[in-house]
N, C-alpha and C positions, 0 to 999 in steps of 0.2 A: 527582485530575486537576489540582487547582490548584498541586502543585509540579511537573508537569510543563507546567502552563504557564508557570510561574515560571523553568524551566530554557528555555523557547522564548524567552522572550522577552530574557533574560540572553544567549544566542547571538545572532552577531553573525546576522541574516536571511539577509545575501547569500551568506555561508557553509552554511545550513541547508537555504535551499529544497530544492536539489538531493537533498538525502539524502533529504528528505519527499517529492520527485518519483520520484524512484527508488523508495522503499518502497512509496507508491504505486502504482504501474506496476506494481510486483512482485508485490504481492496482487493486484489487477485479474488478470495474469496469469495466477496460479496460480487463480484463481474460474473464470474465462473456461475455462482448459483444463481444471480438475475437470468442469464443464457441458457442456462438448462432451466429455467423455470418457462423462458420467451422459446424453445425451442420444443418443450414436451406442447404448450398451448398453441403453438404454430399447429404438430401433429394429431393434439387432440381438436 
């Protein structure tokens, strides 16, 4: 973990966030739809 923190902090921030917002979002995403997909097949 600590060479990839070495490599966050070596990237310029303003450039990075976005990718880390996006990646972000994107798991959220895929959790969120896995659980409503495991939660409608619990109740169906």
């Amino acid at each position: 973990m600590q060479n990839m923190e070495d490599i966050v902090l070596d990237e310029n921030e303003e450039a990075l966030a976005p990718a880390v917002v996006i990646a972000t979002v994107a798991l959220l995403a895929v959790f969120v739809v896995g659980f409503l997909i495991a939660a409608v097949g619990l109740v169906a």
